[in-house]
Structure formats: structure tokens, C-alpha cells
N, CA and C of each residue as an Amber inpcrd file, in Angstrom:
protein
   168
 199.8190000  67.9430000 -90.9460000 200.8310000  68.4600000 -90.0530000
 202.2330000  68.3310000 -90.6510000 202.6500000  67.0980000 -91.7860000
 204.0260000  67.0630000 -91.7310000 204.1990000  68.1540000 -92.7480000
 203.2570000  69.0710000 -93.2770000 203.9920000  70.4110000 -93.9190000
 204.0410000  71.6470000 -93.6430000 203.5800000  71.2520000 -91.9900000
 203.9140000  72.5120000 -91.2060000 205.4700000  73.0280000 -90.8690000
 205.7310000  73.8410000 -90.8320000 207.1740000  74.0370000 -89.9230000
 207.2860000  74.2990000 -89.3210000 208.4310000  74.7730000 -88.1300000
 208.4910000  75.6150000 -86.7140000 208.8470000  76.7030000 -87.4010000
 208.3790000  77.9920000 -86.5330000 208.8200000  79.4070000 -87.2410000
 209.3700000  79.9140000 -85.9710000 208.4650000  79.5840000 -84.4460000
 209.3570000  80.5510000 -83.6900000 208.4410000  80.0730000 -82.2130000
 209.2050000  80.4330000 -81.3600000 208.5010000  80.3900000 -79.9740000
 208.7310000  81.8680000 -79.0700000 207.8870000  82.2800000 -78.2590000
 207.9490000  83.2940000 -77.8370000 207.1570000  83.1050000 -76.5100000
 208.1340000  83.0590000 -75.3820000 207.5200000  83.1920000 -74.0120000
 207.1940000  84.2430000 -73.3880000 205.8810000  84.7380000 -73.7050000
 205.9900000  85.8570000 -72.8970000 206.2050000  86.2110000 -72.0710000
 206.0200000  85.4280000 -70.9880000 206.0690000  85.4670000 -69.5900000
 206.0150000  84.0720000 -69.1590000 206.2060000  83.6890000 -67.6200000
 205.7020000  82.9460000 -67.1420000 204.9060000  81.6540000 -67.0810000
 203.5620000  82.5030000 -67.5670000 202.0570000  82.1820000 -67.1460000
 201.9660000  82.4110000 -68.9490000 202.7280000  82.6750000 -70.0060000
 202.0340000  82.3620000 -70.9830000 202.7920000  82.4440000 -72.2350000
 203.0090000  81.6540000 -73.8570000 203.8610000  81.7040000 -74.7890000
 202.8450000  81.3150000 -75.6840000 203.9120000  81.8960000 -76.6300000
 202.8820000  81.7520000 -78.2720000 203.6500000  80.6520000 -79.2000000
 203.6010000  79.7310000 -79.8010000 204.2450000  78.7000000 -80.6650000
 204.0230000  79.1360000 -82.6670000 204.5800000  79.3480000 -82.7210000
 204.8280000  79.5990000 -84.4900000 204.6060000  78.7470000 -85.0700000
 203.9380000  78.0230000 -85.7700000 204.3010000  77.0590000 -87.3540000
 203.7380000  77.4020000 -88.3820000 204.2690000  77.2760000 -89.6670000
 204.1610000  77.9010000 -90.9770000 203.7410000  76.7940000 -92.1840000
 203.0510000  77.1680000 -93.4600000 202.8610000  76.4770000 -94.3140000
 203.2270000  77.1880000 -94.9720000 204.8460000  76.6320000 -96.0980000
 204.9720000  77.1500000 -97.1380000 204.6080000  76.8190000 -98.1610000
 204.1930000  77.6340000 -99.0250000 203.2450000  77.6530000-100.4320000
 204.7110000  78.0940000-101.5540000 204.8970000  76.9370000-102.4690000
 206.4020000  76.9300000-103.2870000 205.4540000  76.8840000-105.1580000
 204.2130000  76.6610000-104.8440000 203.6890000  76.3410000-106.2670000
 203.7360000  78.0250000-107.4120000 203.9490000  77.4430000-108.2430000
 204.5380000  78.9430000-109.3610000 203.0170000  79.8280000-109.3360000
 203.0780000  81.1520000-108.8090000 201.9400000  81.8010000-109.4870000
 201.1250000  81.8750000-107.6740000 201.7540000  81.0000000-106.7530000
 200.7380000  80.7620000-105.6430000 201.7180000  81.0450000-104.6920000
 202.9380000  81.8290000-104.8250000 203.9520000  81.9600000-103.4340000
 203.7380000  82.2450000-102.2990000 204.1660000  81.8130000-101.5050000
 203.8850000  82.4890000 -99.9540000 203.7080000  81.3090000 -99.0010000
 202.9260000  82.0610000 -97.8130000 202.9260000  81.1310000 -96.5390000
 202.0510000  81.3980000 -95.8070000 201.2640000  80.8040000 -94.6010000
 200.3480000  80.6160000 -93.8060000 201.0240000  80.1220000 -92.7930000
 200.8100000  81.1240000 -92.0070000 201.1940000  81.0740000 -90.5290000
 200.1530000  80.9560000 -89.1040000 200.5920000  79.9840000 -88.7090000
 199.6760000  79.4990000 -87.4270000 200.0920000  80.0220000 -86.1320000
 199.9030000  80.9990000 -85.0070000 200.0630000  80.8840000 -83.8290000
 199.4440000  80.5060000 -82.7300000 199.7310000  79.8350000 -82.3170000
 199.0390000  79.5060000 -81.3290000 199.5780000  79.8080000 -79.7920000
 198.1470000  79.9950000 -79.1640000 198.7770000  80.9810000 -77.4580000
 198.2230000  79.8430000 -76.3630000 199.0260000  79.6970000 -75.6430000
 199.0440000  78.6100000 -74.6280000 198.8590000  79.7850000 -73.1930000
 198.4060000  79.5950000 -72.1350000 198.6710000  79.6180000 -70.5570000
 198.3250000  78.8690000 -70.0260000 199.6260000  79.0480000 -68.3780000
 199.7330000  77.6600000 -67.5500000 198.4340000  78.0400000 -67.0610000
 197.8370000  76.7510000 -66.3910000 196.7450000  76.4090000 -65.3620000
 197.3110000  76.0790000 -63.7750000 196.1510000  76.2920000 -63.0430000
 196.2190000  75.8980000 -61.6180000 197.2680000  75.1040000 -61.1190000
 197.0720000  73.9160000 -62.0480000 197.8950000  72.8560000 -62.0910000
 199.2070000  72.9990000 -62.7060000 200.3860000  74.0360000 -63.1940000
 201.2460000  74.0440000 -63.8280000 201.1810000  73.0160000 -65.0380000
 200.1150000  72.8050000 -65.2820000 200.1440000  72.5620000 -66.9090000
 199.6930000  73.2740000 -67.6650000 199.9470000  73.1090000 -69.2420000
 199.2490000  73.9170000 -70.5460000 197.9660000  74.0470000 -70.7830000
 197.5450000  75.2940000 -71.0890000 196.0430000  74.8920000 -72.1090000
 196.3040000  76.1750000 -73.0800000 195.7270000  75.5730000 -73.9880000
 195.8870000  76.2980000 -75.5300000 194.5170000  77.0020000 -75.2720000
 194.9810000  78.6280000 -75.5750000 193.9860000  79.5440000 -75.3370000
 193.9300000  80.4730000 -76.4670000 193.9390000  80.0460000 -77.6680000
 193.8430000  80.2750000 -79.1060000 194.7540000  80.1080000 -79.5920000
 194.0610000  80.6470000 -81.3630000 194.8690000  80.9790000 -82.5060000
 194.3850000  81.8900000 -83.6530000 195.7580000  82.6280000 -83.7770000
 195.6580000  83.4940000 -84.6220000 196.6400000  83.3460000 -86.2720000
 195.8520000  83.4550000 -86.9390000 196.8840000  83.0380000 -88.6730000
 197.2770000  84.5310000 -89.3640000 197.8220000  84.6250000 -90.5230000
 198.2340000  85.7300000 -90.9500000 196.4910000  86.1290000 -91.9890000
């Protein structure tokens, strides 16, 4: 986890938001990044549950 980053949050609505974090890849020949989203909606109870994830 500590070489994840925050990339972004996006509430869609209400009742549901998506959370961003990224792995950047800095090694020569291997550039780039891996991106995690993950989709949350509230429950009955006005709390969270994580209701997937999608990567690049």
C-alpha cells in the first residue's frame, strides 16, 4: 500500500463514489502506472460497502 497514491475521488451521487489510487512504475524501459478504482455504495445503514474494482 505505501506505493500507492491518491489519484482522485469522484462522487457520483449520493448513494455512490469511486476512489482513485495509482502505482507509479519510474524503472527505465518499464514506465507507466496502474491504476486502482474502486466503487463504494451507501447501505441501509448509511454506511460504506465496497462494490468493486476496476484497474486500467
Amino acid at each position: 500500500m505505501e506505493e500507492l497514491e491518491f489519484r482522485g475521488y469522484n462522487q457520483k451521487d449520493k448513494n455512490h463514489f469511486m476512489l482513485a489510487l495509482a502505482k507509479v512504475i519510474t524503472t527505465k524501459g518499464s514506465e507507466g502506472n496502474i491504476e486502482l478504482n474502486f466503487d463504494f455504495v451507501r447501505s441501509d445503514n448509511d454506511g460504506w460497502l465496497f462494490n468493486g474494482f476496476t484497474t486500467n
